[in-house]
N, C-alpha and C positions, 0 to 999 in steps of 0.2 A: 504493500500500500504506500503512495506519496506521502512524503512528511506535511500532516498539517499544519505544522511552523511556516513553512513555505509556500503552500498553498494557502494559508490564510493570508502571507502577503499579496496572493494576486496574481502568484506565476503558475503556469499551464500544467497540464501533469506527465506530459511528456520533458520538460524541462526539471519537475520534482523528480521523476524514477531517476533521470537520468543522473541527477546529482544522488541520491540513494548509491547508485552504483560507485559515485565516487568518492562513498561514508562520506560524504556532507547532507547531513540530518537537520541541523540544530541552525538558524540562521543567526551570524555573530551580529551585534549592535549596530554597528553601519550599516548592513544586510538590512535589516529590521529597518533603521529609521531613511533611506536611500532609496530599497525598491521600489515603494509605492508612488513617493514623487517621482520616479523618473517614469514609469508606465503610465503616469496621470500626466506628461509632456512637459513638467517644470522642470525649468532650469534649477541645476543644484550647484550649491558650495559645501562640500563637504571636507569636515577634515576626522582624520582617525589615526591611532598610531599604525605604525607600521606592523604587518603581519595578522592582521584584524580580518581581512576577505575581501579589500576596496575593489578587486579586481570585479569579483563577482557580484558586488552592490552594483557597476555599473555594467558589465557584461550580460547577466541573466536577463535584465529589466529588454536591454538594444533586442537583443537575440527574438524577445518573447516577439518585440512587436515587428521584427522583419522578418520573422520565418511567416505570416501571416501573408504577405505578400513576395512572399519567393516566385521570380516567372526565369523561365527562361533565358541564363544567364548572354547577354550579348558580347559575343568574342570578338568583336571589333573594337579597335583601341579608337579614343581614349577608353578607359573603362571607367564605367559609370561608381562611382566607391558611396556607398550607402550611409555606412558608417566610421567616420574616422577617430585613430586612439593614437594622440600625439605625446612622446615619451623622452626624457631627456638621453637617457644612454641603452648602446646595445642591448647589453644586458639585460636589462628593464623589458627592453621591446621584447625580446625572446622569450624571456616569463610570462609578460600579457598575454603572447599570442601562443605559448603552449597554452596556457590555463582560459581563453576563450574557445581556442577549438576544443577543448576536452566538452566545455558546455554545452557548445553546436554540435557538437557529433550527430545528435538525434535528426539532426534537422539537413536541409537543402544550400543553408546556408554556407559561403566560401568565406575562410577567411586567410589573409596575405599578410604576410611583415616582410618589413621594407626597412633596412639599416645600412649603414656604412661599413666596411671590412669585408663584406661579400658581394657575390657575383653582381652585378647591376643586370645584364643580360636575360638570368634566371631568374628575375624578379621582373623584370618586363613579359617573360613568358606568363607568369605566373599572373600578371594583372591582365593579362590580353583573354587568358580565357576567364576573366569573369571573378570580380571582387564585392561580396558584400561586405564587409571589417575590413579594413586597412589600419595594421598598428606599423607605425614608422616615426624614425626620427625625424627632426625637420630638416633638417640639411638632405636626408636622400628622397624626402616628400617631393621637397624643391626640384633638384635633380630631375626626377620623375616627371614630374609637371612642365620642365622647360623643355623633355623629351615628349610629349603629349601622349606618355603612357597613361595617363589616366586622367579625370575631371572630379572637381568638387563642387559642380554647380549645381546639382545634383544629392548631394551630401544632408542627412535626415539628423544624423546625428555628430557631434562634435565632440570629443572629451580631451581633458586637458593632465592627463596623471603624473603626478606628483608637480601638480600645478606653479607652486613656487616657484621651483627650480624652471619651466619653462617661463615665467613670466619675469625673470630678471633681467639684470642687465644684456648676458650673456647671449641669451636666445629670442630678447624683443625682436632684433629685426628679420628672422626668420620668423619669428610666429606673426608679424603685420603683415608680412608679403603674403603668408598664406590664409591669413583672417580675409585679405581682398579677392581673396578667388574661391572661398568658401560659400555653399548658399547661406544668404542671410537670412532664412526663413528656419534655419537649424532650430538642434532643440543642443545645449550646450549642458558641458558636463565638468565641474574642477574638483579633483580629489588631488586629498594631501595629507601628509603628515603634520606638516607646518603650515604656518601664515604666518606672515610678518604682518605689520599694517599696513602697509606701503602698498604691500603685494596684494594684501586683500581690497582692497580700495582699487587699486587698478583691475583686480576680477569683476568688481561690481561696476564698473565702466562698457564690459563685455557681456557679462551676464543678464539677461533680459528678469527679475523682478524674481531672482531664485528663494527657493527653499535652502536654509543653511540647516546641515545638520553637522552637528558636534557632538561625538560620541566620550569623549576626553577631555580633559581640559585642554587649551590650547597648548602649543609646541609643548609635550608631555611626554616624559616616554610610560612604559609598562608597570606595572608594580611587579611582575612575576623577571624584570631584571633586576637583579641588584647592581650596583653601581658603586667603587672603589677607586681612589685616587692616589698613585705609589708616588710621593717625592725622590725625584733621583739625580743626580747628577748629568747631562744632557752623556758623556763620553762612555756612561755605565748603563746605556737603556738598551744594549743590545744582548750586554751580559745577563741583566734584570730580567729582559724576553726571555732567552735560554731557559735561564734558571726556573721561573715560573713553569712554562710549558714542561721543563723534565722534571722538576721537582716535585709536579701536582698531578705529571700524569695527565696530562691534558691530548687529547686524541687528534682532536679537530677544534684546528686556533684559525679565526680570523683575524687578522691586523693589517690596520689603516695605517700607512706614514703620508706625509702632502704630496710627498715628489713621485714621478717616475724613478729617477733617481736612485733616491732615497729605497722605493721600494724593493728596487735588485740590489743593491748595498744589502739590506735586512735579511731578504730571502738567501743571500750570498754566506751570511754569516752565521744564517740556525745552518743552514747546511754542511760548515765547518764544524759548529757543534754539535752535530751528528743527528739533526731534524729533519727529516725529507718537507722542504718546502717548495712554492713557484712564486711567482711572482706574477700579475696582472695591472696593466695602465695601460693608457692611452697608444702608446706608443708599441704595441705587440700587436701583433695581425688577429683578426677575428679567430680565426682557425685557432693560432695559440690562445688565446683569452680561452678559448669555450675549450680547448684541451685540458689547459690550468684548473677550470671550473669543475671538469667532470673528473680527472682524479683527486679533487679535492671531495667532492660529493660520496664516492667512493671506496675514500678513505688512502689514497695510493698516496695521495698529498697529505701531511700533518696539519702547516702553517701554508695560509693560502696570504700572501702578502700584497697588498690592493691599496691604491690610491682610492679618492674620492669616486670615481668612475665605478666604481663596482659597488658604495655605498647604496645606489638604491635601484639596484638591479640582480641582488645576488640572495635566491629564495633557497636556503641551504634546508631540507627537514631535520629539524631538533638540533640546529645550529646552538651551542652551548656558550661558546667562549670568544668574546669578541675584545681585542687589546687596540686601545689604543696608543701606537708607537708615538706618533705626534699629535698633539693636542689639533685638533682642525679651527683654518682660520675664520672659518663661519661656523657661530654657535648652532645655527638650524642642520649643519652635517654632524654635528654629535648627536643628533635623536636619530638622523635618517641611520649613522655606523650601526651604535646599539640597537637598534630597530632590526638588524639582521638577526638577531639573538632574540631567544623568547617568545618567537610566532605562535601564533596559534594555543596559544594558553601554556605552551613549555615553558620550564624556566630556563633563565639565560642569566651570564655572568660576565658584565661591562667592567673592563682593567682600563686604567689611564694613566700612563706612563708620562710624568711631567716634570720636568727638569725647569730652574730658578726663569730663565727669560720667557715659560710659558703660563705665567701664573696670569695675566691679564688674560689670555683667553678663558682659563679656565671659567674668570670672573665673569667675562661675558658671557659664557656656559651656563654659570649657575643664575645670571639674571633672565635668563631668556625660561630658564625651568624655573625662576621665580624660591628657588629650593639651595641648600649647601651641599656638594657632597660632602660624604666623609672620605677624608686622608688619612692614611695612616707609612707610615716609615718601617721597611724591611729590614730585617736586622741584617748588616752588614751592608745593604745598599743606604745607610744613610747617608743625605743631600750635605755637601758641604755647607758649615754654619752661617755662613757669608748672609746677611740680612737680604744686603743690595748684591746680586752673584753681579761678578764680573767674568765674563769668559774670553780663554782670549781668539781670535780671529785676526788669522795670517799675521800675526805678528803686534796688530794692538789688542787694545783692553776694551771693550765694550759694555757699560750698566744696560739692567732689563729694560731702562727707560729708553735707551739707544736703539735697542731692538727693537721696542714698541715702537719707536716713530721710522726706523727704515721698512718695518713691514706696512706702516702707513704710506709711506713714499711708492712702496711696489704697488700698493691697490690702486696708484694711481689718488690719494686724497691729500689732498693741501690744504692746511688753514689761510685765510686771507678775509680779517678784520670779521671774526666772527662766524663766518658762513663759509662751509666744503663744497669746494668745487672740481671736478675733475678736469687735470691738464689737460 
């Protein structure tokens, strides 16, 4: 029998069995307060933490109402894309679009992803014969578009996942160019873990008079993570890594450092100290990312070591151990990191490796969670006493305050008589 959780929200029972088959019984809080406004055609803002079911809050609802009118797909390019699901990284897209076709399976419905790193050719086959879901980054949407492999004029639905991060600075001008070739008659979709206010106010600029649903407090993470802040010396955090992972027994480590860099440095050195690790960033081909990912999935990898890129694209099941090697420079990617840990009601366990010049993020960490973590000092890794660390770089001395304003000077922000501007 379909779960009546589900069919009480409104979805079909070809869509209930078929989630039945895939032990998804119980609809999670987003689920719950999500499906119904999008099958009743309101725009949504929703936000929920990470690993909650966001996929399927806006997946099932799309699915219900275009399998209803599935005709005869027209294999003539451009293709007509019904549904679009705009995603900041690979990754990300690969997750949405396993976990939407598992939910279309039952039905008539096609669904395509469309990313950077792979074939462009076999993705143009792939929309010629016929797309209703298209989940793609913006950069290869684009691409697609200025090859007239496919139309959005045409397009029913819009969603925007992991909304933030597409409506920053970063990615405004890819997502204008494709807001202007979108039908404007859409029915729009933004989910996320986070909002900023910034952010949020410019969704409500796009959004036509939406339903906000708020499952969590805002930018929140889990109660089923815990969350630990080691003091160390910036020269001792690779030792610290090591040490933690073999000393606790730890199977399956995620750790975030900011760099490419930096990432193969880390992954370079658990594997001197005898951790089968890989490394994944921007900078390694699709092929290797999704290699790294899947012996990490299946245990061949220990430590999976990932720049910000893979923060909110990386669905590990019962993902346990999540480290952060470097404090990240935006406080809303310390929810999306730990957000990889503790899906699905598992518990998960957030380490945060922070050395003297990274205490001002951590601050802007704990003002964004509104909350303090707790630190605590490893025996033998205690942080040098120094109040103000000085460290030294290439030959001089630099205070954390120095650090704090050269990493200002990188983001590109300048003071001038009171008001930030960028160069």
């Amino acid at each position: 029998m379909p779960s009546s959780q589900f069919t009480e929200l409104g979805l079909e029972a070809t869509l209930v069995e078929q989630l039945n088959s895939l032990n998804i019984v119980i609809p999670t809080p987003v689920q719950s307060e999500a499906i119904g406004p999008v099958l009743d055609g309101r725009d949504v803002l929703a936000a929920a933490q990470t690993g909650t079911g966001k996929t399927a809050a806006f997946g099932l609802p799309i699915i219900q109402k275009l399998m209803v009118d599935v005709s005869e797909h027209n294999t003539q390019a451009p293709c007509k894309v019904k549904a679009l699901v705009l995603v900041p990284t690979r990754e990300l897209a690969q997750q949405v679009f396993d976990a939407i076709s598992q939910y279309a399976a039952p039905t008539a419905l096609k669904v395509v992803v469309a990313y950077g790193g792979t074939s462009f050719g076999v993705q143009a086959k792939n929309l010629n014969k016929g797309c209703d879901i298209l989940i793609a980054t913006p950069g290869r949407l684009l691409d697609h578009l200025f090859n007239k492999n496919l139309t959005l004029q045409h397009t029913q639905f819009l969603v925007l996942d992991e909304a933030d991060r597409m409506l920053d600075m970063g990615f405004m001008p890819d997502i204008k160019r494709i807001m202007q070739k979108v039908n404007p008659e859409r029915q729009t979709l933004f989910f996320s873990a986070t909002f900023k206010t910034n952010v949020k106010n410019l969704a409500y600029k796009i959004l036509n008079n939406p339903v906000e649903v708020s499952v969590s407090p805002a930018n929140s993470t889990a109660d089923s993570v815990s969350q630990i802040v080691y003091p160390v010396d910036k020269k001792r955090k690779g030792e610290l890594l090591s040490y933690l992972i073999g000393s606790r027994n730890w199977q399956q480590v995620l750790v975030f450092t900011r760099t490419k860099e930096g990432a193969e440095v880390v992954a370079k050195e658990l594997k001197l100290d005898g951790i089968q690790a890989a490394s994944i960033h921007g900078d390694k081909s699709q092929g290797a990312r999704q290699r790294a990912l899947d012996d990490f999935k299946i245990g061949k990898v220990r430590a999976l070591v990932a720049t910000d890129v893979a923060a909110r694209g990386i669905d590990v099941k019962e993902l346990q151990h999540v480290i952060n090697f470097d404090m990240p420079y935006k406080a809303e990617d310390y929810v999306h990191r730990i957000g990889r840990s503790g899906r699905a009601g598992n518990k998960g366990n957030a380490v945060s490796l922070m050395s003297h010049n990274e205490v001002y993020l951590l601050e802007a960490i704990e003002r964004l969670l509104d909350q303090k973590l707790p630190q605590q000092w490893l025996e033998g890794f205690e942080p040098s006493p120094e109040s103000e660390v000085i460290e030294e770089n290439g030959g001089h001395r630099r205070s954390r305050s120095a650090e704090k304003r050269k990493m200002k000077a990188k983001l590109g922000v300048h003071k001038n008589r009171g008001k930030n501007r960028r160069r």
